[in-house]
RODO-2510 file (C-alpha; in nm, 4 decimals, decimal comma):
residues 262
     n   res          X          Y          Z
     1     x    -1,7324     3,4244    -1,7272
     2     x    -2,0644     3,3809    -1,6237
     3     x    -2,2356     3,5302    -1,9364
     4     x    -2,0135     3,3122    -2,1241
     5     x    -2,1254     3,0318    -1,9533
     6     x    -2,4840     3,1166    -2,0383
     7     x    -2,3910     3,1502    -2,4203
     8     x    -2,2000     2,8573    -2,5086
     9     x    -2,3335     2,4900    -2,4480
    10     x    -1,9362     2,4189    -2,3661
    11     x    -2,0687     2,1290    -2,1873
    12     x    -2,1276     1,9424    -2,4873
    13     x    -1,7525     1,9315    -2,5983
    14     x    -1,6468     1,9096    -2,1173
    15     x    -1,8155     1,6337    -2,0374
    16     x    -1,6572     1,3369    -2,2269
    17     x    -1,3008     1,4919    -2,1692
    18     x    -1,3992     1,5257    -1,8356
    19     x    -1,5355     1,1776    -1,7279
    20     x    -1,2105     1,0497    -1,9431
    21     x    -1,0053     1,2926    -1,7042
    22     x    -1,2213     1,1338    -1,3881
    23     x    -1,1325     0,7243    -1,4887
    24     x    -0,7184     0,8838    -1,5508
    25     x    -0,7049     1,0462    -1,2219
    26     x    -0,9048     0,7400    -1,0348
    27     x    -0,6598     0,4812    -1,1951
    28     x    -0,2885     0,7061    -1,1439
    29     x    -0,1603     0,4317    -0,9847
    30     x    -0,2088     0,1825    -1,3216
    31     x    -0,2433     0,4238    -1,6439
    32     x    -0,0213     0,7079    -1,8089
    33     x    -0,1595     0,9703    -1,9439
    34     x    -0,0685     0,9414    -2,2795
    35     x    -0,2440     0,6247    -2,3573
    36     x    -0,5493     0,8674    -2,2776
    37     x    -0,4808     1,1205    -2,5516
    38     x    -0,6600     0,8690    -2,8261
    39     x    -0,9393     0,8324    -2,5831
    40     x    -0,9516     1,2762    -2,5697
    41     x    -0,9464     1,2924    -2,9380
    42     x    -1,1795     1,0341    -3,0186
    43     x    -1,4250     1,1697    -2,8298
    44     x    -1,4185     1,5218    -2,8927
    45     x    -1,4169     1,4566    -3,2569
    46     x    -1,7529     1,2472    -3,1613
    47     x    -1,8822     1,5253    -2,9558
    48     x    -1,7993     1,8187    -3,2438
    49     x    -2,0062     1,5688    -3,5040
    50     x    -2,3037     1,5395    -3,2708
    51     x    -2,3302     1,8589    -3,2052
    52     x    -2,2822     1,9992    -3,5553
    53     x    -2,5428     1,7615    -3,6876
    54     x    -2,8455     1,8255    -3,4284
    55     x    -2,7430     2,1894    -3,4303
    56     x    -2,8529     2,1852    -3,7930
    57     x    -3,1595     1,9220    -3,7044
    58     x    -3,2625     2,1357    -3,4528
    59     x    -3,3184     2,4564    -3,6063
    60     x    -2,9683     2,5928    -3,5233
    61     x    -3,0732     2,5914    -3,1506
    62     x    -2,7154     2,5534    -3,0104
    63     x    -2,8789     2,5088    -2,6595
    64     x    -3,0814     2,2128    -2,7830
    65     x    -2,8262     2,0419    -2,9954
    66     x    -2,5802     2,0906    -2,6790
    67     x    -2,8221     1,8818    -2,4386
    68     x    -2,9216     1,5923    -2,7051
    69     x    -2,5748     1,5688    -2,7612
    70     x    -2,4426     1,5640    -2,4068
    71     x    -2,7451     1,3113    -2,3654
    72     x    -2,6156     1,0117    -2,6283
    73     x    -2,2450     1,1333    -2,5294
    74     x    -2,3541     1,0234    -2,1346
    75     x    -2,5329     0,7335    -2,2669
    76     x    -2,2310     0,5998    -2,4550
    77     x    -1,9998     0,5733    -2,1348
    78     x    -2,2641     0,4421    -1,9187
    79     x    -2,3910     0,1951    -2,1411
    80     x    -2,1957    -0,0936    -2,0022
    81     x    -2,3351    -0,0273    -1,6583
    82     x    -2,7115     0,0253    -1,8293
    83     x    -2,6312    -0,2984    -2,0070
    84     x    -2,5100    -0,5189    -1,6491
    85     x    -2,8609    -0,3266    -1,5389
    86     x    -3,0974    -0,4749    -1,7911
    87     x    -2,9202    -0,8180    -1,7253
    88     x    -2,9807    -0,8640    -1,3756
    89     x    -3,2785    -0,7414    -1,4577
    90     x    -3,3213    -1,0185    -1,7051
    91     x    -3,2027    -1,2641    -1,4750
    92     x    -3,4632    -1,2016    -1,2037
    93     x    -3,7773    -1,1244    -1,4581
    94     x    -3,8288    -0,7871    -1,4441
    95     x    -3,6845    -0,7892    -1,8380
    96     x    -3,8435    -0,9482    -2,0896
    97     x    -3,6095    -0,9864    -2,3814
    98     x    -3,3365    -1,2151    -2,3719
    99     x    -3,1477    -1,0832    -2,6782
   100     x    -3,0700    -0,7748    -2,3971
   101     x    -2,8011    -0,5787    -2,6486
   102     x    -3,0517    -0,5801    -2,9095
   103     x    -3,3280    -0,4407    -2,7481
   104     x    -3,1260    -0,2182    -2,5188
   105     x    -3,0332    -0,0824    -2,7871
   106     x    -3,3742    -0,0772    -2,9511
   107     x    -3,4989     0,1277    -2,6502
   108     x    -3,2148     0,4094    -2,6441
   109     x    -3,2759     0,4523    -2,9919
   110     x    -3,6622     0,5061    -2,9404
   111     x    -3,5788     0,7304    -2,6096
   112     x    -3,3516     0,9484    -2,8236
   113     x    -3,5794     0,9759    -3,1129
   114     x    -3,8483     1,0960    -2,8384
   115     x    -3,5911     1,3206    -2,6945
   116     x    -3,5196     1,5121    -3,0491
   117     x    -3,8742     1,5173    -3,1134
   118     x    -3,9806     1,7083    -2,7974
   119     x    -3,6742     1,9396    -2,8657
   120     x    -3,7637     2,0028    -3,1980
   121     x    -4,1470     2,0795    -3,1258
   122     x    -4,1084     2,2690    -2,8137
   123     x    -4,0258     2,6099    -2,8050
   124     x    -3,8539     2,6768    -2,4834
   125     x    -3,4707     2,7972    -2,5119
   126     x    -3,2697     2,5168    -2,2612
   127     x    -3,0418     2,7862    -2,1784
   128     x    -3,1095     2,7388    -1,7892
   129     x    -3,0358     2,3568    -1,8218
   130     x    -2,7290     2,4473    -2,0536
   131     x    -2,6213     2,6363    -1,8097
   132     x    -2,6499     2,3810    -1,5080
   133     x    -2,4690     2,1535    -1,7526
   134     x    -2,2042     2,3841    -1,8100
   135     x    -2,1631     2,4322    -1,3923
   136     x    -2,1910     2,0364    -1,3673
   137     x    -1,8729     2,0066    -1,6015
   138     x    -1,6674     2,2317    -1,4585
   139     x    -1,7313     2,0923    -1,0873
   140     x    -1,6123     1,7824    -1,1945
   141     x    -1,3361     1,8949    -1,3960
   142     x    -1,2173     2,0691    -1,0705
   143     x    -1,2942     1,8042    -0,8701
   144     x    -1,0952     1,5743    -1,0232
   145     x    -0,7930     1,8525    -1,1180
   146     x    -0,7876     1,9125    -0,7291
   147     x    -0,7603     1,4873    -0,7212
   148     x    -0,4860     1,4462    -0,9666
   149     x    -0,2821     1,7554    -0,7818
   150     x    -0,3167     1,5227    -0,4403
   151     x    -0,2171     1,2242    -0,5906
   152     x     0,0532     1,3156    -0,8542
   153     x     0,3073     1,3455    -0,5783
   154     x     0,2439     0,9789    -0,3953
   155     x     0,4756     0,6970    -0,5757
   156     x     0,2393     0,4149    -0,8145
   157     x     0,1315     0,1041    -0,5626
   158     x     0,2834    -0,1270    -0,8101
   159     x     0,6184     0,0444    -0,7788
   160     x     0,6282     0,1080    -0,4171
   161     x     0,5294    -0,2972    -0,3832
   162     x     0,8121    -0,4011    -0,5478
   163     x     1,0167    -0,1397    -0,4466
   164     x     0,8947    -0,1892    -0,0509
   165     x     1,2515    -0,4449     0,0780
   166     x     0,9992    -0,5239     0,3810
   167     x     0,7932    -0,7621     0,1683
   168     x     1,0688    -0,9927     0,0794
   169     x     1,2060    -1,1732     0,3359
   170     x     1,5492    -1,2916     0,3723
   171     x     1,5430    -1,6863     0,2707
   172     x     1,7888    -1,9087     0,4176
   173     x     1,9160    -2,2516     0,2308
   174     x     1,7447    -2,5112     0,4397
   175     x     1,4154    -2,2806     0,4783
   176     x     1,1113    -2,5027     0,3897
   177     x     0,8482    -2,2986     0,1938
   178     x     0,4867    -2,3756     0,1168
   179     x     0,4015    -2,4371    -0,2278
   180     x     0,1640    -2,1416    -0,3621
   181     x    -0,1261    -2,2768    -0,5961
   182     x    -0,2513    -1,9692    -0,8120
   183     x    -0,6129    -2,1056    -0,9659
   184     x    -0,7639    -1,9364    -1,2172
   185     x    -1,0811    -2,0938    -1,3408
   186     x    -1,1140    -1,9206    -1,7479
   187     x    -1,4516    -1,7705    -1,8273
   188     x    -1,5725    -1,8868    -1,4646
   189     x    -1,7838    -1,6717    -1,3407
   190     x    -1,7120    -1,5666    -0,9035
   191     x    -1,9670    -1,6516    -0,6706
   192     x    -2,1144    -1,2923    -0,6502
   193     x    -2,2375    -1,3658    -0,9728
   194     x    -2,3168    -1,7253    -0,9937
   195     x    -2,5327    -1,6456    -0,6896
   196     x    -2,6758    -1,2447    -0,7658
   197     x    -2,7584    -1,3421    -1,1631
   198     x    -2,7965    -1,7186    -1,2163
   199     x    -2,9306    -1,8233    -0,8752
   200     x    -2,6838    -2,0542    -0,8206
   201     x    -2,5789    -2,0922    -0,3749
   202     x    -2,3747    -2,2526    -0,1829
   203     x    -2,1293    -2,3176    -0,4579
   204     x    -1,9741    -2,6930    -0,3945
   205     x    -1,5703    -2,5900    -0,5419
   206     x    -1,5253    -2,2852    -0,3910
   207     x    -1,6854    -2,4681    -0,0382
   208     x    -1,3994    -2,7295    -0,1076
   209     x    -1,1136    -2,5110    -0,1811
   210     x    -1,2094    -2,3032     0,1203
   211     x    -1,1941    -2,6043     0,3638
   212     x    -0,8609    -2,7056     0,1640
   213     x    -0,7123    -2,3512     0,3096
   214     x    -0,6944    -2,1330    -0,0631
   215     x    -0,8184    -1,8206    -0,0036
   216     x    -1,1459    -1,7694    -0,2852
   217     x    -1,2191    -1,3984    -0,3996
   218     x    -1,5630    -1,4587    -0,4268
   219     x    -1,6038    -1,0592    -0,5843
   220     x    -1,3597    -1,1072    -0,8504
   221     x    -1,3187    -0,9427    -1,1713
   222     x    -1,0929    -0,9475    -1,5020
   223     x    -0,9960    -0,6827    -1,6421
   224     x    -0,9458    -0,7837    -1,9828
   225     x    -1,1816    -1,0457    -2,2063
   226     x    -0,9553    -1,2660    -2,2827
   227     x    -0,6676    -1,5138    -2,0992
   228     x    -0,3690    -1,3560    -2,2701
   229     x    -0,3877    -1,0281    -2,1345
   230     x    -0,5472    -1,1177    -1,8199
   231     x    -0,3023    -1,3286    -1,6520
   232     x    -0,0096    -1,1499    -1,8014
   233     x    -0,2237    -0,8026    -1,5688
   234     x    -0,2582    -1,0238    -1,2465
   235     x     0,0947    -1,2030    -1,2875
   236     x     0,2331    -0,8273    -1,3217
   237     x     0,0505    -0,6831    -1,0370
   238     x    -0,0592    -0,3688    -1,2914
   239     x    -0,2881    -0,3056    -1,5748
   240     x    -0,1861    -0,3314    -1,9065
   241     x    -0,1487     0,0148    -2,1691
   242     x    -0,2667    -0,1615    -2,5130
   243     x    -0,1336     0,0974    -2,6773
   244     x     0,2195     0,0115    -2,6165
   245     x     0,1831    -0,3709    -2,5449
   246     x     0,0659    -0,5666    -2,8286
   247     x    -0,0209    -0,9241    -2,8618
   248     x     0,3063    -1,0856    -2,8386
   249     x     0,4654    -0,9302    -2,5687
   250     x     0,1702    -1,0067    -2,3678
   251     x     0,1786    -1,3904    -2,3572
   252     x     0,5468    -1,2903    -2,2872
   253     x     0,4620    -1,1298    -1,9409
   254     x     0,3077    -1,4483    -1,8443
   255     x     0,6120    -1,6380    -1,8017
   256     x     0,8422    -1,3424    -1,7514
   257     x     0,6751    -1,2343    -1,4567
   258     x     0,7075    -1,0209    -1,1571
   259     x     0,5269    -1,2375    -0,9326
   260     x     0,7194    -1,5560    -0,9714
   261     x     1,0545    -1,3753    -0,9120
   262     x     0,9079    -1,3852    -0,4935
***
């Protein structure tokens, strides 16, 4: 096993299974596993074309074409957290282009090209740091299969809330309930944000609604970019499989929802 490990950059074809594998087992409660199996293919197939193409690049160096590739497969995932990075850094000057995707972009590209340039001039093998890439894998990949065996067994949160009797009380006729205001302000940004990126305290509505009694998340996030799916997610209590929901049925969980039948 371990000379194997040593002679085949497996990382290369691990790691985006693997970090796929990591965001599945993290989110049981919320996502099946088979709206995943687009997400393994796609990037696999991604990972075999990378690696096929700088393997031939780099002078059939399997050990080289394994850690470039790895490299722009890593990049790819993270880029939306390297992107909210260059923006706050934007936001507080320490970034000077405001056209951020562009020149983000821009500035992988030129890191890469250095990258493939030092590989292809240098003559040392990589097989150490193939190695420690192919160990890296695998310790997550175990990690996360010792996760998923832990979890499997415990019952989703949104099906133990609705299935939990405790949480509905018993309502008699002349019982006078409080109305319930749900506000959701559309492409708003929450206060973390207003106040982290754009500088902007002390924000006057959510000061008001607080001394009104509503309770503000001032950390909130969607989870989808646009209203449809978003409400129909929060008015559901669950995340959304795209796969199997389309369009329609979505502004259709908005009024038939789980939330309103409390």
């Amino acid at each position: 096993m371990n000379r194997l490990m040593k002679k085949i950059p497996f990382h290369t074809f691990l790691i985006a299974p693997a970090l796929i594998f990591f965001l599945y087992v993290h989110n049981l409660n919320t996502a099946s596993f088979s709206s995943t199996i687009r997400s393994y293919v796609f990037a696999v197939s991604i990972s075999i074309f990378l690696f096929i193409a700088f393997y031939f690049l780099l002078r059939r160096n399997k050990y080289k074409a394994g850690v470039v590739s790895t490299t722009i497969i890593l990049i790819l995932f993270f880029y939306g957290f390297i992107y909210e990075l260059a923006e706050r850094l934007f936001y507080k000057g320490w970034w000077p282009f405001n056209e951020i995707h562009r020149y983000l972009i821009l500035t992988i590209f030129i890191l890469i090209s250095l990258l493939i340039y030092f590989l292809f001039r240098t003559k040392r093998t990589f097989i150490s740091l193939s190695y420690s890439l192919n160990i890296f894998v695998l310790f997550l990949i175990l990690i996360n299969v010792f996760q998923f065996l832990i979890s499997f067994s415990k019952p989703k949160e949104s099906d133990a809330f609705f299935q939990n009797k405790n949480l509905t009380s018993k309502i008699k006729a002349n019982d006078s309930l409080p109305d319930i205001y749900y506000i959701v302000l559309d492409a708003y940004a929450n206060d973390s944000i207003l106040s982290e990126i754009y500088n902007y305290k002390n924000n006057s509505l959510s000061e008001f609604l607080n001394s009104q009694g509503f309770s503000v998340e001032s950390g909130s996030r969607t989870n989808y970019i646009s209203t449809s799916p978003s409400l129909s997610s929060s008015l559901n209590l669950s995340y959304l499989d795209s796969t199997h929901i389309n369009q329609n049925s979505k502004t259709n969980l908005i009024y038939a929802n789980k939330v309103s039948s409390y």
